[in-house]
Each structure stands twice: as structure tokens, then as C-alpha cells.
N, C-alpha and C positions, 0 to 999 in steps of 0.2 A: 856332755857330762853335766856342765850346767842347769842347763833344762831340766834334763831326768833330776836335780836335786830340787830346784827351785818345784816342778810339779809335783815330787814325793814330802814336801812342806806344806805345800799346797793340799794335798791327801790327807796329809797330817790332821791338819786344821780340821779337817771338813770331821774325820771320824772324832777329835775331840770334842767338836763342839755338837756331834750328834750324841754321845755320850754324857754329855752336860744339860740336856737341852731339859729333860723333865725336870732336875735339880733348878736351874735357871729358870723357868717358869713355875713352875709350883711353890704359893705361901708356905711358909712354915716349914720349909727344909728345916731338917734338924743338923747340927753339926755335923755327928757321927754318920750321918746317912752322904752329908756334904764330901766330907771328906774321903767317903769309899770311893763314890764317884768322881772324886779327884784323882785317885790312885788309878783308877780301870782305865779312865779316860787317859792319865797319861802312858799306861802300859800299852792300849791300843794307836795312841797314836804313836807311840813307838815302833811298833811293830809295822804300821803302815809305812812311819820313815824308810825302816831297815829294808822292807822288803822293795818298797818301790825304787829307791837312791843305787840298788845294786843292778849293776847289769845282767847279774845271774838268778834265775828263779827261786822261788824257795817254795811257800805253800800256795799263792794266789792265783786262779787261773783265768786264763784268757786277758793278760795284762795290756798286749798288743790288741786286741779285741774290740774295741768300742764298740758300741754303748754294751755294753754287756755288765761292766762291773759298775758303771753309773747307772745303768736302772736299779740295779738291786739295791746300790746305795740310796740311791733317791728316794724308793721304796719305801725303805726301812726308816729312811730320813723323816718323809712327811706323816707314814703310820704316826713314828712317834710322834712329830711334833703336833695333830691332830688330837692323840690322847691327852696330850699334856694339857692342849685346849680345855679338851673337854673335863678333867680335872681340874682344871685351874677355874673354870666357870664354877664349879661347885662350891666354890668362896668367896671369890672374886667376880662377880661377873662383867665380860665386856662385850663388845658389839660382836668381836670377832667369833669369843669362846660360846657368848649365845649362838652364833649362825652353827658353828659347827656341833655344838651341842643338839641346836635342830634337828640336821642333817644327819647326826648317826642316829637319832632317835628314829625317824623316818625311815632309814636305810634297815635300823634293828625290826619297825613292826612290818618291812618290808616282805627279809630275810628268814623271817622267824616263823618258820613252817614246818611240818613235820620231817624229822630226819636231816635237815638241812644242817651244816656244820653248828651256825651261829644259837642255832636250840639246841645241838650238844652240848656247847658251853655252857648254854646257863644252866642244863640239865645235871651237870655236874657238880655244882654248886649243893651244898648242904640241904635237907628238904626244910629247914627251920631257918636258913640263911633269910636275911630282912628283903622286902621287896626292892629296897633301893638299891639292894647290891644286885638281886639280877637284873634290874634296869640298867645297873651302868657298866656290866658285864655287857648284856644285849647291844648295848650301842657300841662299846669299844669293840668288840668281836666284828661287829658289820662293818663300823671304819675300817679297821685294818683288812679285812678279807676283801672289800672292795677297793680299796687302795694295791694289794696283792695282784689281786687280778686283771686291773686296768696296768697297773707293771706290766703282768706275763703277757695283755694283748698290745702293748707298745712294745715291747721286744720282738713278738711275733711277726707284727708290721715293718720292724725294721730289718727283721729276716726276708720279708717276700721283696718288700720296696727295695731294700740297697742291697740283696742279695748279700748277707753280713755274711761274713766280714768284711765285704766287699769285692763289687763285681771284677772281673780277671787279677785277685788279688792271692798270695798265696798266704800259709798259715806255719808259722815253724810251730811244732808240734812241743818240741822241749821247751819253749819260752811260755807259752800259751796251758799246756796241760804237764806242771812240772811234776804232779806225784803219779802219772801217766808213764808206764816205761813202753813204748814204741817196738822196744827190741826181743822182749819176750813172751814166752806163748804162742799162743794159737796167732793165727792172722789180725792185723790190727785195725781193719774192719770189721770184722765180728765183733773183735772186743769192745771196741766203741759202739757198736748197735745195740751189743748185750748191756754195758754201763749205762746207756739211754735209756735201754726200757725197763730198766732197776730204776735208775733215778723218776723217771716219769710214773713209774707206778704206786712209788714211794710216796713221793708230791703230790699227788691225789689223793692217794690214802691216809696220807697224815691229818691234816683237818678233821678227818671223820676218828683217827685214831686215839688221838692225843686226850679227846675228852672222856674214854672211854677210858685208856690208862690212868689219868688221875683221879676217875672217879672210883676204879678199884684200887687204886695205893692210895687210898686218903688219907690213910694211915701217917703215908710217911712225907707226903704231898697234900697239906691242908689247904683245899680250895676255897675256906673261909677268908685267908691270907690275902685273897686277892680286893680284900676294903680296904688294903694300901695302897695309894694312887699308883706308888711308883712301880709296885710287885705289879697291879693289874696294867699299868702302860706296858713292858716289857716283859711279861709273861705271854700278854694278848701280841702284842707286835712281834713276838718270837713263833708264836702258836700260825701268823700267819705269815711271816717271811719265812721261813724255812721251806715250806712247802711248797711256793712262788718259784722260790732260788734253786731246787731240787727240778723241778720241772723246767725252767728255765735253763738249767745244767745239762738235765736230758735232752734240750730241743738243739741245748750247739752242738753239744756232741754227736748227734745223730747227723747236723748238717755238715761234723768235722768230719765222721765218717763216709757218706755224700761225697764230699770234696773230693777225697783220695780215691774213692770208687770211680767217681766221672774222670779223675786223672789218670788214672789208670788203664781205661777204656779209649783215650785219646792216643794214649802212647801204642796202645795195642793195636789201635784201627791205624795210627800213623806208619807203625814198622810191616802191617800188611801191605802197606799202597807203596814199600819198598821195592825195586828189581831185586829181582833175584840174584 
């Protein structure tokens, strides 16, 4: 019991200081802005306490799971704290926020080709919006969608390499997928095949999606908004962890599915090689 509190403090930390991280590097925080991000940060890492410190599941899944819910953490960790960089060079600059500033600039006239997510983004952008906001659109959009993706292919590798969740290991289903009910409906192999390829189809198509919805509700979603550091770090880091995290979600569940399939077929070929 111990442990489990000491590591859900530990969790704690880690999501307020991700929440803090653009406020803590970016000049010129304003109070009011200080302060939101005081309250979210401490409401999330509450929430990580409560959920992690209890024995019983609530919303997180695959808690038993490693690496599963620290890649997506780390993910989303280093997106941000990359934009923040590259925000924080636009006034300050340092060795560090130039290197990175470099490097999505590079990565953005890499990316930036037709139809490709990272030129929906700036395409969605006002047609009078200034050039330096779709330059620093361009390069946050490639940071974080390459940061996404080298996620989703180090979880993949951790899937083939350690056979995740791990090789002859089993998987309790209510700890791991709590808003999963196991007991009802159809077979619960299907269902987890069918949530995979929802979620996996999602997660592809989001990327391509998203720029296309706020470019028709500009209305009520002004993509001009994003010449504030902190709206463009966590808009763009949102715009590409979800879709990471969605796919990511479809690739366990397909192999939680797997799991119980190939268990199943063990027991079955076991009870035939029974005398009769």
C-alpha cells in the first residue's frame, strides 16, 4: 500500500509539473493566465493521486500495463515541453530554444507537402493571418506530430520486442480496461476487435480531421487565437496526442483481444488431447 501511494505522488508530480511546464518557461506569463494553470494543474494532479493510490479502477486504463501509459505521458510531456521551447526562443533566446527552433523548422518545410496533416494546419489559419503565425504554426504542428509518431513506433516495438504486456504474463481485464464491461454483449473478443478498429480508424483520421473542422466552425473556433504561445502549445500538442493515444489504444486492445483468443485455443486444444 505503501508503494502504490508513494508511486500515485509520484504520478502526481510528474502531470503537475507537465501542466505547469509552458507557464514555467514562457516570459511574460501573465497572472490570470498563472493562475488558471495553477488550478488545472492542481485538479489534474489530483485526480492522478485519487486514481492511482486506490486499489480499485476508476477511469485509467491499462494501469498494470507498462509502458503503455508512460509513453503517452512522455509523449505529451516532451511535445510540450518542445513548444514551450520554441515559444520561449521567440523572446528569449537560448542555445537550447535555437536548436529546437531549428529542428521543427526543418521538420515543418520537411512535412509541408500537399495534403499532408502539417499543411492542413496552417491551411486552416485565416487567409490574411501574418506569415509568422503560419511559420510557427508549421513548425509546432511537425514537432509534435513527430514526437506522436516516434511514440506510436516505440510502443509498437515494445509490443513485438517484450511481447507487452509481457511474455507468459496474464492481463486482469477489470483493472486494466475499467470502463470495459467484460460481461455484456456479444463475445468479448469481437468487441475488443470492433473498439480497435474504431479507435485505430479514428487516430488516423483525426490529424486529417481536425483542421478541416475548425476551419469550417471558425466561427466559433477562431484559428487566429493560436498567436498565443500557450493556446498554440496545447491546441497543437492536443491536435497530435490524441490521435497517437487513440491508435495506441486500438493497437493494445487488439493485442488484449489476441491474448484471450490464443487462450482460449490452448485450453480448447488442451481438453482435446484429454482421454476420454
Amino acid at each position: 500500500m505503501i508503494s502504490r501511494i508513494a508511486g500515485a505522488i509520484v504520478r502526481a508530480a510528474f502531470v503537475v509539473l507537465l501542466i505547469a511546464t509552458p507557464a514555467l518557461l514562457l516570459p511574460n506569463t501573465s497572472t490570470d493566465t498563472s493562475q488558471i494553470v495553477a488550478l488545472i494543474a492542481m485538479a489534474a494532479g489530483g485526480f492522478a493521486l485519487m486514481e492511482y493510490s486506490s486499489a480499485c479502477p476508476s477511469l485509467i486504463e491499462f494501469r498494470d500495463a507498462p509502458p503503455y501509459n508512460r509513453t503517452r505521458f512522455l509523449s505529451l510531456f516532451i511535445a510540450v515541453f518542445l513548444l514551450s521551447m520554441i515559444a520561449r526562443g521567440a523572446t528569449e533566446s537560448t542555445t537550447l530554444s535555437m536548436f529546437v527552433t531549428a529542428m521543427g523548422y526543418r521538420l515543418g518545410a520537411l512535412l509541408d507537402f500537399p495534403y499532408s496533416p502539417v499543411r492542413l494546419m496552417v491551411l486552416m489559419l485565416p487567409q490574411d493571418a501574418p506569415a509568422s503565425l503560419g511559420t510557427a504554426v508549421r513548425t509546432a504542428a511537425a514537432v509534435a506530430y513527430v514526437t506522436s509518431i516516434l511514440s506510436l513506433a516505440y510502443f509498437v516495438l515494445c509490443l513485438r520486442v517484450h511481447q507487452w504486456p509481457g511474455r507468459n504474463s496474464s492481463l486482469n481485464i477489470w483493472t486494466n480496461l475499467p470502463t470495459f464491461d467484460p460481461t455484456t454483449g456479444e463475445d468479448i473478443v469481437g468487441r475488443l476487435q470492433r473498439d480497435s478498429q474504431i479507435n485505430l480508424i479514428v487516430g488516423f483520421l483525426l490529424p486529417f480531421l481536425v483542421p478541416a473542422i475548425v476551419k469550417l466552425g471558425s466561427s466559433l473556433i477562431n484559428p487566429a487565437s493560436l498567436s498565443d504561445p500557450h493556446t498554440l502549445i496545447w491546441m497543437v500538442s492536443a491536435w497530435a496526442f490524441i490521435p497517437s493515444s487513440l491508435l495506441m489504444r486500438g493497437i493494445a486492445m487488439g493485442r488484449v483481444a489476441q491474448m484471450i483468443e490464443d487462450k482460449r485455443k490452448r485450453a480448447s486444444s488442451a481438453d482435446s488431447l484429454q482421454p476420454a
